[in-house]
C-alpha positions as CSV (number, residue, x, y, z in Angstrom):
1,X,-19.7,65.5,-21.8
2,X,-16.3,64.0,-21.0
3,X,-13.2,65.8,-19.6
4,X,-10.7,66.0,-22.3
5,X,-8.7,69.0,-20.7
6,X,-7.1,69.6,-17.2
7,X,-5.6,73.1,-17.0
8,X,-3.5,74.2,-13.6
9,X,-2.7,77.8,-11.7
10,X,0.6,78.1,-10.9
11,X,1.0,80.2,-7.9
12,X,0.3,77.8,-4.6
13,X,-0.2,75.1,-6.7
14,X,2.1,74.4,-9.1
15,X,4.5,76.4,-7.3
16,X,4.5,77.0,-3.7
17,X,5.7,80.3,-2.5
18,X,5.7,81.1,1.2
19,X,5.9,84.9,1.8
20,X,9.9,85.3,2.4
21,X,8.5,89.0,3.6
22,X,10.5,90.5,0.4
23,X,9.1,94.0,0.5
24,X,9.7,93.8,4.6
25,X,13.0,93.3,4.7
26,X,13.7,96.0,1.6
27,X,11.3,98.1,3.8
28,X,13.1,97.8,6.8
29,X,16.9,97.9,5.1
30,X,16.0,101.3,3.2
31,X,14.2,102.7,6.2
32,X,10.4,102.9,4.6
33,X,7.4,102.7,6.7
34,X,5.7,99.1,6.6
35,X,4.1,98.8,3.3
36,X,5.6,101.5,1.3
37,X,7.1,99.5,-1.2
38,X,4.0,97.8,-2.2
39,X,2.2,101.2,-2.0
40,X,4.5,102.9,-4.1
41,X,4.9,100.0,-7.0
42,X,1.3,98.6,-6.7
43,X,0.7,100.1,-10.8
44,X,4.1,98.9,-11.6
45,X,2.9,95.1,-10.4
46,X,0.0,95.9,-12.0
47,X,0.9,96.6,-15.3
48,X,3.7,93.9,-15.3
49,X,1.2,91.5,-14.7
50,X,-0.5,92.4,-18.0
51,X,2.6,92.9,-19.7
52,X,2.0,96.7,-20.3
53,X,6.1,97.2,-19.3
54,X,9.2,95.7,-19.8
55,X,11.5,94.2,-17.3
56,X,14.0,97.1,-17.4
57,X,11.0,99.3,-17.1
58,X,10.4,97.7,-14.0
59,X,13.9,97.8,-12.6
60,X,13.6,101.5,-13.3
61,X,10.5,102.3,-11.9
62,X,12.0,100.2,-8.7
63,X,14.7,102.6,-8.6
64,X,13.0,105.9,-9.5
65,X,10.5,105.3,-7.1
66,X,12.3,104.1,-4.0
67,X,15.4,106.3,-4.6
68,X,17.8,103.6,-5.2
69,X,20.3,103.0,-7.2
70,X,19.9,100.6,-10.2
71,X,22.0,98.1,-8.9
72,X,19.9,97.7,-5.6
73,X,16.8,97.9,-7.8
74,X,18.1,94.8,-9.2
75,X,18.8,93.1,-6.2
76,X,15.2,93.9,-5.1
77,X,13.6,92.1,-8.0
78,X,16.3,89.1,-7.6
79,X,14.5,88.8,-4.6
80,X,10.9,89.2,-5.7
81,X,11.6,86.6,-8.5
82,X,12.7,84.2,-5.5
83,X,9.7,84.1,-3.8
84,X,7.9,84.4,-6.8
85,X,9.4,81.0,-8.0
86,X,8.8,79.4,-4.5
87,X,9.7,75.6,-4.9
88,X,7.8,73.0,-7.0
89,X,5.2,71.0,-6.0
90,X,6.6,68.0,-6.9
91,X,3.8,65.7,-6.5
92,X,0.8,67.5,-8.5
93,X,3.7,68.4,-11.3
94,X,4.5,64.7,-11.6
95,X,0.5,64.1,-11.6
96,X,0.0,67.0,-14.3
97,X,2.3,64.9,-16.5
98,X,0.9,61.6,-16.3
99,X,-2.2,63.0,-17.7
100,X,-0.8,62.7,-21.0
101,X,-1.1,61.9,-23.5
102,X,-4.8,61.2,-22.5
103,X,-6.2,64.4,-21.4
104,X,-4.6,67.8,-23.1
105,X,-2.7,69.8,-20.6
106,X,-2.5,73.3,-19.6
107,X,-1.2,76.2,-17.4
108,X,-3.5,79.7,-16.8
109,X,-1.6,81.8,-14.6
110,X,-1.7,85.3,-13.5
111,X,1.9,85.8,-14.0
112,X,4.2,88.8,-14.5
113,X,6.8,90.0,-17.4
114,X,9.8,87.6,-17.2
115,X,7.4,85.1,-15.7
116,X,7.8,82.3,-19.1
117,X,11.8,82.5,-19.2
118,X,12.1,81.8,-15.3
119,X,10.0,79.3,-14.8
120,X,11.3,77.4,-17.6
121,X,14.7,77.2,-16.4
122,X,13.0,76.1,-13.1
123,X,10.5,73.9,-13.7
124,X,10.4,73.0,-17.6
125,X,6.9,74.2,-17.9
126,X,7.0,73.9,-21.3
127,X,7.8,70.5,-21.7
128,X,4.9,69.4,-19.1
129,X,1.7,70.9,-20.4
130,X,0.2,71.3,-24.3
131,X,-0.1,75.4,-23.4
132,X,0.6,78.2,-21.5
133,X,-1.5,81.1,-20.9
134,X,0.3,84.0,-19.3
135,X,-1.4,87.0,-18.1
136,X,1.1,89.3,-18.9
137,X,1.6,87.7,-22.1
138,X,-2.2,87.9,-23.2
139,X,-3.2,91.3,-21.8
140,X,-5.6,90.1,-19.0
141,X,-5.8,88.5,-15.9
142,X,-7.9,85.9,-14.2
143,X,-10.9,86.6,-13.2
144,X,-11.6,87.7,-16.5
145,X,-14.1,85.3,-18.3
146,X,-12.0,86.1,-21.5
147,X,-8.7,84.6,-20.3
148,X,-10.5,80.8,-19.2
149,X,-12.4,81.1,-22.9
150,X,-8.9,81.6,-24.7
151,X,-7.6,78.7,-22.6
152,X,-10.2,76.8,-24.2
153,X,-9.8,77.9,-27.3
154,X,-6.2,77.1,-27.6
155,X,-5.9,73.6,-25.9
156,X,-9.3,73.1,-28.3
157,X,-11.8,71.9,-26.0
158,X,-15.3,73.1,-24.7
159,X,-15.5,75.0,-21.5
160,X,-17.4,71.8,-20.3
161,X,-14.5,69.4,-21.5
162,X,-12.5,71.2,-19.3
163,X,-11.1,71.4,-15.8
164,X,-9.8,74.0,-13.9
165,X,-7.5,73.8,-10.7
166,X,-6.7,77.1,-8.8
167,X,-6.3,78.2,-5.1
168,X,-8.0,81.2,-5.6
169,X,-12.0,81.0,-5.1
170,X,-12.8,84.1,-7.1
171,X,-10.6,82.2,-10.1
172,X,-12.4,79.1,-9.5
173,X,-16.2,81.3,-9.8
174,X,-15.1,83.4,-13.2
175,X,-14.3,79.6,-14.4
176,X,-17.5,77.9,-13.6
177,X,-19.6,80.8,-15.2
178,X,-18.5,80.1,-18.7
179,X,-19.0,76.2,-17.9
180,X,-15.8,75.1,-17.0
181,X,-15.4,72.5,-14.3
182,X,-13.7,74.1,-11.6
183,X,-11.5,72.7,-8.6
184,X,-10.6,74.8,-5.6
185,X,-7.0,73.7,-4.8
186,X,-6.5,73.1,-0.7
187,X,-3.9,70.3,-0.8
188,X,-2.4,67.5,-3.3
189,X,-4.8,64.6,-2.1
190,X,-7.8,66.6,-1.8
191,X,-7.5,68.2,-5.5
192,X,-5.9,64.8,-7.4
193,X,-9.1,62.7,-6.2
194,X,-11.6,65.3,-7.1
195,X,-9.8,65.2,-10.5
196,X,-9.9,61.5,-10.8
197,X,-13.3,61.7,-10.1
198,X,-14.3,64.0,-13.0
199,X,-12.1,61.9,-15.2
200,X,-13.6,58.7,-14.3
201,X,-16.6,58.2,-16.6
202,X,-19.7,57.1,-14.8
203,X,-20.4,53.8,-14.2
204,X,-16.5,52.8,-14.4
């Protein structure tokens, strides 16, 4: 059956965000023990990645939880969202749009509240693919078979109509077993030609 879909992660594809060692740095300034900012907020990530709490619920949590004042708590987010955003992967964005209007277009990214709004202003999301599946927006993450079947669902296409580009090999996995055709992202060239070669009808 042919491809009419290609659907893209965002994290360390779309985007690519080296570790700026955030919770480090916060760790080290506040005088915590290495890895008690992740230990003490890991729920809080959790349940902004499914959208269970609000931004300002965040920020609070931040500050309850690390005994800071809500100022700083805001300063420590300002720098999660910047390695969060990395920089864009100019090359596979500019690819992701010149698959249009021939092939639909998507995102599926295991995101976090705020996610949509920010990336916009960066990157114009929005205006490059046909849809956007959030996690925190829809309630669930990748690998959850769910989440790729609602991607197919919106952008309208069979799971086997469909390709899938992450970095993640669990994400790639969870998308094979419901029939989508998955790509394991390890650089630009690599995953473009495996995508032109799914595209590329046999015998062309």
């Amino acid at each position: 059956m042919a491809i009419r879909a290609a659907v893209f992660d965002i994290g360390d594809v779309l985007e690519i965000a080296p570790d700026l060692g955030v919770g480090r740095r916060w760790e080290a300034r506040l005088g915590l023990a290495e890895g008690e900012v992740s230990r003490r907020l890991a729920d809080v990530w959790a349940a902004g990645a499914i959208g269970v709490v609000t931004e300002d619920e965040v920020c609070q949590a931040i500050s309850d939880r690390l005994g800071v004042a809500r100022e700083q708590a805001e300063a420590i987010m300002a720098d999660v969202w910047e390695q969060y955003l990395g920089t864009g992967n100019t090359e596979l964005i500019e690819y992701c749009r010149g698959l249009r209007p021939r092939f639909r277009t998507g995102i599926l990214s295991n995101s976090f509240v705020g996610a949509r709004e920010r990336e916009q202003a960066a990157y114009g999301f929005e205006d490059l693919v046909d849809d956007i599946v959030y996690s925190h927006e829809v309630g669930m993450s990748k690998p959850d078979p769910r989440i790729y079947e609602l991607s197919c669902a919106r952008l309208e296409v069979r799971p086997e109509e469909m390709i899938f580009l992450d970095d993640m090999e669990p994400n790639i996995a969870a998308a094979r077993a419901v029939g989508i055709h998955g790509i394991h992202y390890r650089d630009n060239a690599q995953a473009i030609a495996e995508i032109e070669e799914l595209l590329t009808p046999a015998g062309d």
